[in-house]
N, C-alpha and C positions, 0 to 999 in steps of 0.2 A: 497721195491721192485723197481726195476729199468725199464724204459722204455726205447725200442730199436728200431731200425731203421735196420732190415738185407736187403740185397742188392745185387742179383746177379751182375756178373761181367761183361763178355760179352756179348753188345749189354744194358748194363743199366749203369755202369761206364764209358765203356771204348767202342769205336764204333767197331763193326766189320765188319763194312763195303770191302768186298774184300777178308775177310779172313776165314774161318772155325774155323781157330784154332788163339789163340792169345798168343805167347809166347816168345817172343822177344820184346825189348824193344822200337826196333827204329818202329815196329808195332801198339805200345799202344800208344792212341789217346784219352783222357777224354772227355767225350762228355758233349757237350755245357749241363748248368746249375748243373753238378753234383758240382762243390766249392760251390757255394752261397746256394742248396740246403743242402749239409751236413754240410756247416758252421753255416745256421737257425736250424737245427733240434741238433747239438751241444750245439748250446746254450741254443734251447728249456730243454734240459736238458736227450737227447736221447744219450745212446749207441749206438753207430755205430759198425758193423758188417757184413763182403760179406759174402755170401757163393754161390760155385760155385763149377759144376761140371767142371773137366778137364781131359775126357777122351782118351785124345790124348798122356799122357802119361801112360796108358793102352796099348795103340797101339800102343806104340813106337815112336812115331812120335814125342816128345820132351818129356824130363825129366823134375823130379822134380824141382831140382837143376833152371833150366829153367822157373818155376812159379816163385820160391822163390826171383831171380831176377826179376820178371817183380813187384811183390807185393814189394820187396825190392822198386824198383823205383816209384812205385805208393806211397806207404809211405810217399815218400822223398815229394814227391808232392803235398802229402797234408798234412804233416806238414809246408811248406814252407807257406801255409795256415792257419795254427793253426789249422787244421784238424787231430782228433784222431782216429786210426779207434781200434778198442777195442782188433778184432782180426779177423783172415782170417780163414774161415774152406775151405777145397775144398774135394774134393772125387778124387781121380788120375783113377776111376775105371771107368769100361763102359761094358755093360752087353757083348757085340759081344766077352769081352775076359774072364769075368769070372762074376758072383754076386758079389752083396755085399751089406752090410745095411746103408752105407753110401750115393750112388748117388739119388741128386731130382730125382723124388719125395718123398722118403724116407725123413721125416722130424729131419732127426738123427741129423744132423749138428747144426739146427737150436734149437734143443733139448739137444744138449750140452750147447749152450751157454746159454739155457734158467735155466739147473740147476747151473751151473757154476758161473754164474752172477745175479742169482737170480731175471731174467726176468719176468715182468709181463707182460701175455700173453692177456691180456686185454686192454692194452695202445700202443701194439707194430704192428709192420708191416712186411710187406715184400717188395719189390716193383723188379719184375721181368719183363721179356719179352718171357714168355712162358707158357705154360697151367702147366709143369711139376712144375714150381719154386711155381705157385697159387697152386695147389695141395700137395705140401711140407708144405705152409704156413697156408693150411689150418689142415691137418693131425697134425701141431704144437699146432693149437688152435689161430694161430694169425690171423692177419686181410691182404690177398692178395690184392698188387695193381697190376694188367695188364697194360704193357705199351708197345707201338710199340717199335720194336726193334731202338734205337737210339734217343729217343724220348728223349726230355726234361723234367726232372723231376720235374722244379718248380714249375707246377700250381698243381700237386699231392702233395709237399712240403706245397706248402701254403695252401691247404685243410685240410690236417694231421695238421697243426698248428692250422688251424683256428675251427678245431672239425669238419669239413665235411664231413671228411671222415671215 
């Protein structure tokens, strides 16, 4: 069984400071500590995996096509790193325009990649910036980190490493 590291997007990758929505590229901003932190938890021997709701192409307000370029470039950026990310789930949905089994807190994303990859849900994490992302993480069976939006992930990084958390 394999141990993972999932990781909402905005506001824990990528800052959104200024913005609602983040989906253009000259917008995406990595925020201080996520390389060093996903470079240790790689070689601690974790899967790397986001998942992130994006209900702003639900509402029209940018396309898919529009994530896949911004994940396209985050990519590029952190392989430039040696950085692998395993794979990206997002949800395009948002309740204002229809359900669905997909968006946090629905643990569905996370539960893909857990039969998928054959995640054990006893070594793994989440680390979000919202009660819905802890609430996903937990409905999974993993273990939630809360973190202010923007906040650096390292001293959470070296907890997870060091068994503290």
């Amino acid at each position: 069984m394999q141990k993972a590291i999932f990781l909402d997007r905005d506001g824990v990758i990528n800052s959104d400071v200024g913005h609602y929505y983040i989906y253009r590229i000259h917008d995406f901003i990595i925020n201080k500590g996520i390389i060093d932190s996903l470079k240790c938890f790689q070689e601690a021997g974790y899967k790397l995996f986001i998942v992130s709701n994006q209900g702003g192409v639900a509402k029209g307000i940018y396309s898919c096509e529009d994530v896949d370029k911004v994940h396209d470039y985050l990519k590029s950026q952190l392989k430039e790193n040696g950085i692998f990310l395993q794979e990206i789930y997002y949800c395009p949905h948002h309740e204002s325009v229809a359900s669905c089994e997909c968006r946090k807190p629905s643990p569905y994303m996370i539960n893909q990649a857990i039969e998928k990859y054959n995640i054990d849900i006893k070594t793994s994490y989440l680390i979000g910036d919202s009660k819905r992302d802890i609430e996903a993480a937990e409905a999974a069976g993993i273990r939630g980190i809360k973190i202010e939006a923007n906040e650096d992930i390292s001293i959470y990084c070296d907890k997870i490493l060091k068994g503290e958390i």
